[in-house]
C-alpha positions, 0 to 999 in steps of 0.5 A, a space after each residue: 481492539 479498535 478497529 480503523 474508522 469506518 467511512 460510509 464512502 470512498 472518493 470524493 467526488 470534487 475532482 476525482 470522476 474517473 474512479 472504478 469500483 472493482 466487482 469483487 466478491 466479498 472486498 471492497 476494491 476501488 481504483 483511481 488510474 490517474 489520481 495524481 496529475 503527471 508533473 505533480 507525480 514526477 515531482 513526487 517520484 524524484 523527492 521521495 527517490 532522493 531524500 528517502 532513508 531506504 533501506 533492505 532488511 531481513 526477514 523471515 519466510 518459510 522458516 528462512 531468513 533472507 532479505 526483502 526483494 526490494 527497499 522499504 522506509 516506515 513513516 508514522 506515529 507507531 512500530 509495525 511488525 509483520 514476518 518477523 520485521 519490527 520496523 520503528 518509525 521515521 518521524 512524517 516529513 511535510 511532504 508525506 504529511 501534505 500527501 497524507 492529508 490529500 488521500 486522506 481528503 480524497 478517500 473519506 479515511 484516516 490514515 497514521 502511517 506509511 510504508 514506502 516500497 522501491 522496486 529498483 527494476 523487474 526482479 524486486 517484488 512483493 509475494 502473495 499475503 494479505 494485510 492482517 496483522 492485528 494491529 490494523 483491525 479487522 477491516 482495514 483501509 489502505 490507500 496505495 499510491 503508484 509512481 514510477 514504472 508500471 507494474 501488474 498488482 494482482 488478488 487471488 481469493 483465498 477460498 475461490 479460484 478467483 483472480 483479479 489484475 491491474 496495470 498500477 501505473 504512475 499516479 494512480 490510487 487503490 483503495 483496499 477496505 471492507 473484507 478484502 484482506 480477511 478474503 483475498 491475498 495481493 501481489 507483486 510479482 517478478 517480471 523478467 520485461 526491462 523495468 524501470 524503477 517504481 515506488 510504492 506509497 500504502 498509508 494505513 490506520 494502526 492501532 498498537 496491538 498489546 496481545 491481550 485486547 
């Protein structure tokens, strides 16, 4: 099975001095809070909520079937399957190709898909998992990008009792590569605080996965 492309680095450094490499033991954890100027995430924010085909699907939790907390559209160059979801994808518009060669410039990584995510207010959320699905490697790279409403993105280590929290606010960027999906799992969690809405945009490097690699 091939994994993603491995990068030496992370963030360049033309235009991108305010990145934080986050002290996490076994991951590789980098943060960019202000990665898209303002009036460019704005701008973003609008397109992306008005002319994306959003949907809420199904899924399967816990031995249930019930329907994901939030809306979600898959972008790209293959199928993804995770919690018993086969998402097919929408062909890359030229906004979200444009935006793709921009984190993919930014971050030293290459990327073939992306999931988008909207949080229509504090009680749409995302649970405690990790990104491991073979299809992504062993050691994947994904790039989130904020917009919208700030909300608390937390990691918990699977093995130590250790937490992590960050503030996502509109524009910024993180970076999750390394071991951080074998060793620590990532949430979104419900907030009962008015809420905005907020999207979520996580580019990925897929590989199809046959079952006999």
């Amino acid at each position: 099975m091939m994994d993603s492309p491995q990068q030496q680095s992370f963030f360049t450094d033309v235009g991108f001095d305010c990145h934080q490499a986050v002290a996490m033991p076994q991951a590789t954890v980098q943060w960019q809070p202000s990665w898209l100027p303002t009036a460019d995430a704005d701008s973003l924010l609008t397109q992306l909520h008005q002319h994306t085909p959003w949907q809420q699907l199904p899924i399967s939790m816990f031995g249930r079937t019930v329907m994901q907390p939030r809306l979600l559209a898959w972008y790209g160059d293959h199928s993804y399957t995770y919690s018993g979801l086969t998402l097919q994808p929408l062909p890359w518009t030229p906004l979200l190709r444009d935006l793709k060669a921009r984190v993919e410039a930014a971050t030293h990584s290459r990327f073939n898909t992306v999931l988008l995510n909207l949080y229509r207010d504090g009680s749409d959320y995302m649970g405690w998992h990790k990104d491991d699905e073979p299809e992504l490697g062993s050691h994947p790279t994904i790039a989130s990008i904020s917009l919208g409403a700030s909300r608390r993105f937390l990691f918990r280590h699977t093995q130590r009792k250790e937490k992590r929290e960050f503030l996502l606010d509109h524009g910024s960027l993180l970076l999750m590569a390394g071991e951080t999906q074998t060793h620590w799992q990532h949430a979104l969690p419900k907030t009962q605080k008015p809420m905005g809405e907020r999207i979520n945009l996580t580019f990925r490097w897929l590989t199809p996965f046959t079952g006999s690699e």
